[in-house]
C-alpha positions in Angstrom: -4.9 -15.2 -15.5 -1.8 -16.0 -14.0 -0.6 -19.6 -14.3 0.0 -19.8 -10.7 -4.0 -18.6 -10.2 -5.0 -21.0 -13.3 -3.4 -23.4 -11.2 -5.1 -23.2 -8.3 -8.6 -23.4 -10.0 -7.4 -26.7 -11.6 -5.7 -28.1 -8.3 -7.2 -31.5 -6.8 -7.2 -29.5 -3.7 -9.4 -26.5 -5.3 -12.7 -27.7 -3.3 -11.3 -27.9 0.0 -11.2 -25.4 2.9 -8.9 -22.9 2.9 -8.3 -23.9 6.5 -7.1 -27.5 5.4 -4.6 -25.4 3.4 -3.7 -23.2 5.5 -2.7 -25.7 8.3 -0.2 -28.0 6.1 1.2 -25.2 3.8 1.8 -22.3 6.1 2.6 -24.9 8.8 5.4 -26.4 6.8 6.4 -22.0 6.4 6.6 -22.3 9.8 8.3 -25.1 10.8 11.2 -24.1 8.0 12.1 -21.0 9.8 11.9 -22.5 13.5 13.7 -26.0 13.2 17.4 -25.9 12.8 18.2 -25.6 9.0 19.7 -28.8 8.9 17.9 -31.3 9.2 14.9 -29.4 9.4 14.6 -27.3 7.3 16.0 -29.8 4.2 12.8 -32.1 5.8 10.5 -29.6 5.1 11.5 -29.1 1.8 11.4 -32.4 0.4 8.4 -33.0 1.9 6.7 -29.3 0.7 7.6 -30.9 -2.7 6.8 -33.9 -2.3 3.2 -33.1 -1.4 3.1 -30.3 -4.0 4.1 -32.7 -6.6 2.2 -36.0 -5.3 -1.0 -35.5 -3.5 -1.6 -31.9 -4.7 -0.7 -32.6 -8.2 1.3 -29.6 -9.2 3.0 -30.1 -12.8 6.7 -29.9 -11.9 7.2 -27.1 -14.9 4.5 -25.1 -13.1 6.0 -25.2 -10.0 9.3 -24.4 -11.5 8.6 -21.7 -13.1 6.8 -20.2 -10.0 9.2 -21.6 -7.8 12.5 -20.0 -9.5 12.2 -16.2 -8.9 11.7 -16.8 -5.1 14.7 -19.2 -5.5 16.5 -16.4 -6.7 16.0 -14.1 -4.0 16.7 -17.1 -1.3 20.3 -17.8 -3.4 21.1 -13.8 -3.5 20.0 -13.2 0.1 22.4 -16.0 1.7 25.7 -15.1 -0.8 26.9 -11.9 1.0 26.9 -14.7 4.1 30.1 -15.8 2.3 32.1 -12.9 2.5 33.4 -10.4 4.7 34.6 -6.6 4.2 37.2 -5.3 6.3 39.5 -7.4 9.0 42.3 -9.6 9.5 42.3 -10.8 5.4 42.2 -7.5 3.3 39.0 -5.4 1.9 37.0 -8.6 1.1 37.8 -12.1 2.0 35.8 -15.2 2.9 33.9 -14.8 6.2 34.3 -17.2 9.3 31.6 -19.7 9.3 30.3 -18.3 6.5 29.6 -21.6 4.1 27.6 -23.1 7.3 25.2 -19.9 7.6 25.0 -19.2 4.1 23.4 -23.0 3.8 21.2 -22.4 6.4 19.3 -19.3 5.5 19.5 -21.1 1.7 17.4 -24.2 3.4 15.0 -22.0 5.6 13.7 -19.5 3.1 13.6 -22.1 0.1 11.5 -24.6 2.5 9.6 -21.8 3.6 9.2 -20.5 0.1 7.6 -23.9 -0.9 5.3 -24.0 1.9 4.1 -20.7 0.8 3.3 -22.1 -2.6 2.0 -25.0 -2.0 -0.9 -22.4 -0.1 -1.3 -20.5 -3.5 -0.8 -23.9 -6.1 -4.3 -25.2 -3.8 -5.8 -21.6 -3.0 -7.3 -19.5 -5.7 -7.9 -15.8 -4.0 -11.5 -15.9 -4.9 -12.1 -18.4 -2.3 -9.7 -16.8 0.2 -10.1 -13.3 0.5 -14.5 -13.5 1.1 -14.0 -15.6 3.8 -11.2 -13.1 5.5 -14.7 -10.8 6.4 -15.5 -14.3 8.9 -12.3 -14.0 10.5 -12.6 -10.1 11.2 -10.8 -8.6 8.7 -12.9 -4.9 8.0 -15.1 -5.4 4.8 -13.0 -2.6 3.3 -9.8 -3.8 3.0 -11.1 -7.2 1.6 -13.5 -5.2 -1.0 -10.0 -3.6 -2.0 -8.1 -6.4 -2.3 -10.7 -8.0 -4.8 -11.2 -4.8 -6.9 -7.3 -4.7 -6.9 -7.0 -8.6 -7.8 -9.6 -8.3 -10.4 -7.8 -4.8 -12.0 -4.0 -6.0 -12.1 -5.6 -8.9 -14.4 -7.2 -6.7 -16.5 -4.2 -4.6 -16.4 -1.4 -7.1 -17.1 -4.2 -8.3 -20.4 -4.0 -4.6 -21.3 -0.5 -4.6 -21.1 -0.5 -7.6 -23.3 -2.2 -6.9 -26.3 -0.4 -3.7 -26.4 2.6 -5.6 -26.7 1.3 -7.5 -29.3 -0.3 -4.7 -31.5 3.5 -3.2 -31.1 5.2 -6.3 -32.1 2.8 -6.8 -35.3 4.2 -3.0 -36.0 7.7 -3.4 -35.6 7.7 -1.6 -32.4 10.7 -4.2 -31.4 13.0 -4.3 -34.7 15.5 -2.0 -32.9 16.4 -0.7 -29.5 15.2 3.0 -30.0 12.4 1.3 -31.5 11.8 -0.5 -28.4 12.3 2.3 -25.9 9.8 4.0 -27.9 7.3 1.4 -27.7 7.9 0.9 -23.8 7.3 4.5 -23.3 3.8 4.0 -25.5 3.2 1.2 -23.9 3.1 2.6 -19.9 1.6 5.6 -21.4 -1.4 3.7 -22.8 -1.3 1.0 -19.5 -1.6 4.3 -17.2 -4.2 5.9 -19.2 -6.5 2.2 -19.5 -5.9 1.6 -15.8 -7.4 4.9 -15.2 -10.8 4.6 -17.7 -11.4 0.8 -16.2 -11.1 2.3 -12.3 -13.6 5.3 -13.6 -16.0 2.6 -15.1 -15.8 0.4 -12.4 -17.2 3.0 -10.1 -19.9 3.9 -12.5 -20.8 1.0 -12.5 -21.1 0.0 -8.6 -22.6 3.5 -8.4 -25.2 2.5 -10.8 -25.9 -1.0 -8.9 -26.5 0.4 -5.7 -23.0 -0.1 -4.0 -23.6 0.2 -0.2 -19.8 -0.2 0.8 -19.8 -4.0 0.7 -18.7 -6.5 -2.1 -21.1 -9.5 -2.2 -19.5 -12.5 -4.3 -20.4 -16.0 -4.4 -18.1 -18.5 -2.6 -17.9 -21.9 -3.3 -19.5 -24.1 -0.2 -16.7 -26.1 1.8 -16.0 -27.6 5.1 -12.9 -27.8 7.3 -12.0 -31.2 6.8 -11.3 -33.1 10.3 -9.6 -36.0 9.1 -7.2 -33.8 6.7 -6.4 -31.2 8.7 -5.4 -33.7 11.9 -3.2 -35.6 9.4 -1.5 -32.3 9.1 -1.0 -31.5 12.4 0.5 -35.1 12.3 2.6 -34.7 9.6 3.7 -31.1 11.0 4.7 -32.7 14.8 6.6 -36.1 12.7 8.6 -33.6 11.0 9.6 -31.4 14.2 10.2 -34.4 16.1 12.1 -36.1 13.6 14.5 -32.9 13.2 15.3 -33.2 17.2 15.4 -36.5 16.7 18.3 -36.6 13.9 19.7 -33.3 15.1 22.0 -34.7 17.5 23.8 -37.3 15.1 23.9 -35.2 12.1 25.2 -31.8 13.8 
């Protein structure tokens, strides 16, 4: 299991509605890319960790290490903001402005980034995707999704203890070693990944599979009184922006 998923199954938030969720995380996702950047979008982020690491009680090493490889992307996305090729300065020099925008998509996607995980910290799939069927989504594409959520874990444990029984080998001692072993080791991950899929459908064959997935999901009610404090939350924090935008711009 992934620590992000383990996560969610131990979150204070694991019994509620997916709606609750939905409402505060993706709103905050929302709000980050609509407000201006500043002070928006740095208001949505403090307060997307704030919740995360208060009320939802997300361990701040958790969120770290889930938090750092969308981080990543935000920082590399807004760096070629900085520069400029061709013009007035030479080949490559320092864009117009470019400090200013370069912030601003920085804030945006990594407030939008923790609105999105704060979702998945609180949200384990198993209680998402079932209920997507209520909503409209075609039975299909949900039955797919959870056959491919349940075979990438299976997978990446494959993948594991094929790293291991490599390792315990000296599969890793040197580097043609390890090319070796890599080469073994997506050979062996394409060939399980195959065998599981093959007695997966044997096995739905054998238990009558009529096209539809039918898993238990955990009982739960859209909270009122949390999902208006939300929408609360959500319209302080737009208002606030307009508010302070004037002074701080």
């Amino acid at each position: 299991m992934l620590p992000i998923d383990a996560a969610a199954h131990s979150s204070r938030w694991r019994r509620r509605h997916p709606v609750d969720k939905a409402v505060l995380g993706l709103g905050l996702t929302v709000l980050a890319i609509s407000l201006p950047p500043w002070p928006g979008a740095a208001l949505v982020l403090v307060t997307a960790l704030t919740v995360l690491l208060g009320p939802a009680g997300v361990p701040g090493r958790r969120l770290w290490r889930a938090y750092r490889v969308p981080l990543g992307f935000c920082v590399t996305g807004a760096l070629p903001l900085l520069v400029q090729v061709g013009g007035a300065g030479g080949f490559l020099s320092a864009a117009e402005g470019g400090p200013a925008r370069a912030g601003g998509v920085l804030l945006r996607t990594s407030a939008a980034s923790l609105g999105v995980l704060l979702f998945a910290f609180t949200t384990p799939m198993s209680d998402l995707l079932p209920r997507l069927v209520r909503v409209g989504v075609p039975a299909a594409v949900v039955d797919v999704a959870l056959v491919t959520y349940r075979m990438s874990f299976l997978l990446l444990d494959s993948v594991r203890r094929v790293r291991e029984a490599q390792a315990a080998r000296l599969g890793h001692t040197t580097r043609a070693a390890a090319w070796r072993s890599l080469g073994g080791l997506g050979a062996t991950a394409f060939v399980r990944a195959f065998d599981r899929a093959t007695r997966l459908q044997s096995g739905l064959a054998g238990r009558g599979y009529d096209g539809t997935l039918r898993v238990l999901v955990p009982e739960a009610r859209v909270s009122v009184p949390f999902t208006a404090a939300s929408g609360a939350l959500l319209a302080a924090l737009a208002a606030l922006s307009l508010v302070l935008e004037g002074p701080l711009s």
